[in-house]
N, C-alpha and C positions, 0 to 999 in steps of 0.2 A: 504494500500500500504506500504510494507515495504521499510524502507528509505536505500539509496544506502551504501555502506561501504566504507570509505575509502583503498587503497590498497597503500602500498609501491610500490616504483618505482622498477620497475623489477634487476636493478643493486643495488641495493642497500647492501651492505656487513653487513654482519652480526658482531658485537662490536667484534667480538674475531680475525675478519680477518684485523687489519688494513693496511692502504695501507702507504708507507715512498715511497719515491725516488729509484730510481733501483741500484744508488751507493751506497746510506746508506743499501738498502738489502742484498747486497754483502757482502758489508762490514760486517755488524749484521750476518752473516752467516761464518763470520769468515775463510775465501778464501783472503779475500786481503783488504788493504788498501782502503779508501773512495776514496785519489784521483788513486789508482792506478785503482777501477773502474771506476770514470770517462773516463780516457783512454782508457778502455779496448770499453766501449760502444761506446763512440765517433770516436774507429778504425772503430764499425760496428762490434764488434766482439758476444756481448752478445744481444740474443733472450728471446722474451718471447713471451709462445706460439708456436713459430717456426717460428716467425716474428722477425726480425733484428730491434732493436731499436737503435735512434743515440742518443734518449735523456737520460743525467743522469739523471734528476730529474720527468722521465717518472713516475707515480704512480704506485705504484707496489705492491699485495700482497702475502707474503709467502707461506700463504695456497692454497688461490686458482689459483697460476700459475705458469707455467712451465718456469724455468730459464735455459738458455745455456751459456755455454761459449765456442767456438768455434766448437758449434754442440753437445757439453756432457751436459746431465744435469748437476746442482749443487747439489750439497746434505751439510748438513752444517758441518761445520767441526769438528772432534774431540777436545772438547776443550783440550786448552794448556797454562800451566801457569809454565812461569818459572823467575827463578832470577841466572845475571848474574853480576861478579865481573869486572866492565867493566875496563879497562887499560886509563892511559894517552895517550891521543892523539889521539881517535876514537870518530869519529861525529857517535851523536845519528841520523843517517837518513838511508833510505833506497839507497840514492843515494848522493853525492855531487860534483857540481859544479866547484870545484875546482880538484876533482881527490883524498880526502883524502882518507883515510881507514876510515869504516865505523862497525858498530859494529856487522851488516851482512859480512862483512869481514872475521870476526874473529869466527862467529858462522856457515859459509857456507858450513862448514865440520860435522856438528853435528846431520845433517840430521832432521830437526826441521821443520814443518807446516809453513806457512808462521806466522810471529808475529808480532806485532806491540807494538813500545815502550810505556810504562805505565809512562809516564812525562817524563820528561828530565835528563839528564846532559850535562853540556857543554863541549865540546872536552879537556880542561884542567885538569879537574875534574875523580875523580875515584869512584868505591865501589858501591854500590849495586843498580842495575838497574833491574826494574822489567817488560816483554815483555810478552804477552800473542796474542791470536788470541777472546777472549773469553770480545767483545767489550760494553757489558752492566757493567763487573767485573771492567773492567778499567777504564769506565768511572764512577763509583764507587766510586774508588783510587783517582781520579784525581780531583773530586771536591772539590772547594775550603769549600764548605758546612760542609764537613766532618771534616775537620780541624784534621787530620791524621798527626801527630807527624813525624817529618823524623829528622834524628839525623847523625850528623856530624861532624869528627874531623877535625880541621883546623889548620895548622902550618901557621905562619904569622912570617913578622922581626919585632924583638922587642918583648918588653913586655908589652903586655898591664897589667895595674894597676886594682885597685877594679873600679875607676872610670870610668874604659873604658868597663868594664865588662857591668856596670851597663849601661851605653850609649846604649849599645849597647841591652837590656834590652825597656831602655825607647824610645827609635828608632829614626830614624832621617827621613827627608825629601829631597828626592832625583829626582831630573828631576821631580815631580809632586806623586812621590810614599813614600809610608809610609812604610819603610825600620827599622824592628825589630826580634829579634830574643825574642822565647819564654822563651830558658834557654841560658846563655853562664856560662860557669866555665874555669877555671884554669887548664890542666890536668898537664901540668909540664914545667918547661920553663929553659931554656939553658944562657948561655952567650950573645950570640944576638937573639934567638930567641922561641917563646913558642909552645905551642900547646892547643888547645882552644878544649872542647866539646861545638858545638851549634844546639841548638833544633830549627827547624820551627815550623809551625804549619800551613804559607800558604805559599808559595812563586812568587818571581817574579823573571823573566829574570837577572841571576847573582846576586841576590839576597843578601847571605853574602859577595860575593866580592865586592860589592857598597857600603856594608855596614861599611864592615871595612876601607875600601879607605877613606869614607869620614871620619873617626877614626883618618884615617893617619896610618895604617898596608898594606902591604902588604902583599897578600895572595901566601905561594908557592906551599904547598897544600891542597886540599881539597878532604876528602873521605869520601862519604856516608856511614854510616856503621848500619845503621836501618830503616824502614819504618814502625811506628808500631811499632807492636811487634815483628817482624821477623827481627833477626841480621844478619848481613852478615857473621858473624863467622868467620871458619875456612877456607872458599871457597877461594881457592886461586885465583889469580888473571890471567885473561884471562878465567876462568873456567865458566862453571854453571850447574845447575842443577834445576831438576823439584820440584814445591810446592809440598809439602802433601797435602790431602786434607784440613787435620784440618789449615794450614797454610791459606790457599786457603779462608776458610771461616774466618778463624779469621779476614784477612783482610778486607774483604768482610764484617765484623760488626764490625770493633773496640771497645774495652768497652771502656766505659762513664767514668770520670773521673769527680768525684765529688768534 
């Protein structure tokens, strides 16, 4: 008597199809924002199948099933990766609260795929912002893991000395956080006030501005001007324009620094 065989369960997915949440698929598909798919499902608007789902975190596979958004397939999007020279005074969001301008604002005219910002800046803060639709690349960029270099001129009042340089070096402790900067130098300093290059390597929520406060500087600006290896150059301000590829990937593997 030959003995029976085991059989996988008939639903069973195959390693190469896995199943995420129907927002996070959206999203990875590079059409929209994680929570703006939320919304879109929870209106009732995205099917799959040809079945109206209201759950985001419905389990979903790419390969094997049919996504709608309001009756059209999806298909995934052309990736896009660009860098913008963002202005004072624009919230990094899709939307705010208060009414500001936002840095979809100011790119609304440029005829761009939908993107989504690659970290932050804070509405006071300028220089080089990096936005993509292309959500595996970004989350990429964005980990603290990677410990990806971002470089920053900062004008503050006052001068700070060798001593403050180095402070600011050896880090401080702030609300529970370990607030350091990898490099700070000297670029040139005035009558009442200097100009600082300072390197990250990870950041937190206002990051050099807590850091220098607790210094006793105040910060009046602050402009990103690298990410990486990628400068912000000559891009004027309000402007942007699309990575190269080679850009694209550089990012995407920063070299090791021995």
């Amino acid at each position: 008597m030959s003995r029976p065989t085991s059989r996988p369960p008939r639903n069973t997915l195959p390693t190469h199809a896995p199943r995420h949440g129907l927002a996070r698929v959206l999203s990875k598909l590079g059409i929209c924002s994680r929570s703006q798919a939320e919304q879109w499902v929870r209106a009732g608007r995205v099917s799959l199948d040809g079945r109206i789902v209201h759950d985001p975190h419905c389990p979903t596979s790419i390969e094997r099933q049919q996504i709608a958004v309001d009756g059209q397939p999806v298909k995934p999007a052309e990736r896009c990766h660009v860098m913008f020279n963002k202005p004072r005074g624009l919230v990094v969001s899709a939307a705010d609260e208060h009414g500001r301008a936002t840095v979809y604002t100011a790119l609304s005219a440029a005829g761009l795929p939908w993107l989504g910002p690659v970290g932050r800046l804070d509405m006071a803060s300028e220089g080089l912002l990096l936005l993509s639709n292309d959500t595996e690349w970004a989350a990429g960029i964005t980990d603290p893991a990677t410990h990806l270099d971002k470089t920053y001129h900062v004008q503050v009042a006052g001068q700070p000395d060798a001593a403050a340089l180095a402070a600011m070096h050896a880090g401080i402790v702030d609300a529970g956080d370990m607030l350091k900067a990898k490099r700070a130098t000297l670029l040139r300093a005035g009558e009442k006030n200097a100009w600082l290059e300072v390197v990250l390597d990870e950041g937190r929520n206002r990051h050099i501005r807590r850091l220098l406060a607790a210094l006793g500087f105040d910060v009046l600006r602050l402009v990103r001007v690298a990410i990486g290896p990628l400068q912000l150059g000559d891009l004027a301000k309000g402007q942007w324009r699309h990575l190269t590829v080679g850009e694209v990937r550089q990012l995407a593997s920063p070299p090791t620094c021995l």
